[in-house]
N, C-alpha and C positions, 0 to 999 in steps of 0.2 A: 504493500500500500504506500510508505514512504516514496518508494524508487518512483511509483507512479505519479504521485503529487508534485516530485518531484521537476519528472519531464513535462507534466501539463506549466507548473510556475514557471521554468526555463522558457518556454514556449512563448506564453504571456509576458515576462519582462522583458524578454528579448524585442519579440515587436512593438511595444510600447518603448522599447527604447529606440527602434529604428524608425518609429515615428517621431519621437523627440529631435534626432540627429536629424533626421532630414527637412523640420521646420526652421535647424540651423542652418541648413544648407551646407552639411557635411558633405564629401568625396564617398566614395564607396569603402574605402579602408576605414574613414572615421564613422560609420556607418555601424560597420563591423565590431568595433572596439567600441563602442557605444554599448549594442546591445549585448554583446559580451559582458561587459563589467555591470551592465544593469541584471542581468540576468544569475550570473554566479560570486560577484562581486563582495556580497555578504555572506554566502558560502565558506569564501576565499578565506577571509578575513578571520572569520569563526574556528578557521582549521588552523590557520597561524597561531591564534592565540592559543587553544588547545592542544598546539603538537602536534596534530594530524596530517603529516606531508608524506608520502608527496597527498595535494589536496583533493577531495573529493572529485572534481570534475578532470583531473589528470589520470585518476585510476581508471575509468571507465569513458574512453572514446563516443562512448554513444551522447554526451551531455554536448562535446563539439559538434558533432551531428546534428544535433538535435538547433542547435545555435543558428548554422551555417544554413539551416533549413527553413529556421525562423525568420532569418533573415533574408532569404530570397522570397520567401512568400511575402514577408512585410513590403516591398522592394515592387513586386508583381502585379499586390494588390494594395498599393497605397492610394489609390483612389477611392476603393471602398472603405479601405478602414480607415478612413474621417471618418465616416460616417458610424463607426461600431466604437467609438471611444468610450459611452457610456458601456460596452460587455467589457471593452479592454479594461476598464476601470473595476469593472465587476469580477475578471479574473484576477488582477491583481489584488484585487482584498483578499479574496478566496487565496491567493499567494501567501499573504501575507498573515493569513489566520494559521495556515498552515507549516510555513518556515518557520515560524512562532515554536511550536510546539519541536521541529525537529531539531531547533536549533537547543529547545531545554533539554530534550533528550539527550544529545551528545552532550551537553553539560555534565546528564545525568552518569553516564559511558565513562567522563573524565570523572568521576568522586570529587564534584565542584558543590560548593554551596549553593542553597537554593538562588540567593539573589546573583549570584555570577550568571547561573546557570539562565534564569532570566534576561537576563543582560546579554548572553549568546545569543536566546529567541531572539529579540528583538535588533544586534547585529545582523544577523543573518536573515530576516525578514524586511529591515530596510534601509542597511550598508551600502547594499548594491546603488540603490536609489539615490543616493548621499555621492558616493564616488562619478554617480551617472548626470548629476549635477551642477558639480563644481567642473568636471571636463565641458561641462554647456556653458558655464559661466555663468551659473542661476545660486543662487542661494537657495542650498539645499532645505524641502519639504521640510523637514521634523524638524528644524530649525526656524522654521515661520510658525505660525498662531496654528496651522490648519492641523486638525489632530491628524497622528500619521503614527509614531511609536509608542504613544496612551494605550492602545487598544492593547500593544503585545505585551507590554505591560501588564494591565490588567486581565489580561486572557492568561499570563503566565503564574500571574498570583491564584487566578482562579483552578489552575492548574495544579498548584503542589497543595491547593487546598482540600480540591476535591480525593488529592491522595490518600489523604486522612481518615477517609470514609471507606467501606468495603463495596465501590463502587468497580467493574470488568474496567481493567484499560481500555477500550475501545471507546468507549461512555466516555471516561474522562478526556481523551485525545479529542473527542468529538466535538463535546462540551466549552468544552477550553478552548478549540478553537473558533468554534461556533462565535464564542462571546468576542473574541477578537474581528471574526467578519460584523457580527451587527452592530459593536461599538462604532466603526469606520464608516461603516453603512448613516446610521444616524446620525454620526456626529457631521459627515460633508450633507446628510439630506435637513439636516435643519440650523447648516452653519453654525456649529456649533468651536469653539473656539480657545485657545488654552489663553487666559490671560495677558496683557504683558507691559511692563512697569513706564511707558512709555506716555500713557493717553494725557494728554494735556499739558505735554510737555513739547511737543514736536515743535512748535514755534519759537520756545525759548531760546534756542543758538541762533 
């Protein structure tokens, strides 16, 4: 089930990121490298910090595959998918409910404390996004008001809570990530927004 989720998110951030690149008006190499680091880029990162080299997507060719295919179709059919940005947006939460969860699990793998191991979910759920940013020259998402790492967050806490209880992992994986897609979900459908110590000040310089 993992490996599966896997290649569907791969799928989805990749073209969402070859849609990104090419509103910059990227070449086809920056194109590439775009949706590559949007795609495995918090993966990456995840296995760095935990030791885990060589990294996930170097052990198993099929993840470059999988990229390289993303990206032709992104490429093929960029005329249609404007128009599918609201699904692309909807696999990427479903991405990001669920790199959430795999990212706590190898936490779990390495004998990390709970809050690291959180902190991995949500690296690896939206690092890639972050590193896919600053190459755009955008000030990275979870860094602006818009919620974006709250949800893995709170999907992660809801995670080692529901441990607690003599609930099947399947339930709890489900659960936990579940909370992570409808936090994101409602928090962009009713602009919902993290604070920030700014308001009423922006005129004073």
């Amino acid at each position: 089930m993992f490996y599966i989720i896997e290649i569907l998110g791969i799928v989805s951030f990749s073209i969402s990121g070859v849609l990104i690149a090419m509103s910059k008006k990227m070449d086809l190499f920056g194109i590439l490298i775009i949706a590559f680091v949007t795609s495995v880029g918090g993966g990456t990162l995840r296995d760095l910090l935990i030791g885990n080299t060589p990294v996930t997507w170097m052990q198993d060719i099929t993840f470059t595959y999988t990229i390289l295919g993303a990206v032709v179709l992104g490429i093929l059919l960029r005329s249609k998918l404007n128009y599918l940005r609201t699904s692309l947006f909807l696999f990427d939460t479903v991405g990001i409910g669920m790199y959430t969860i795999i990212g706590i699990e190898n936490g779990l793998n390495a004998n990390l404390h709970p809050i690291i191991c959180i902190a991995l979910g949500t690296i690896t759920a939206s690092f890639g996004g972050v590193i896919r940013d600053i190459l755009c020259n955008e000030i990275p998402v979870i860094f602006r008001k818009e919620i974006y790492a709250t949800p893995c967050i709170i999907g992660g806490i809801i995670y080692f809570a529901l441990r607690e209880f003599p609930i099947p992992y399947n339930y709890v994986f489900l659960i936990a990530a579940s909370a992570v897609i409808i936090i994101r979900l409602l928090a962009v459908k009713f602009k919902i927004t993290l604070p920030t110590p700014y308001t009423g000040i922006e005129g004073s310089f």
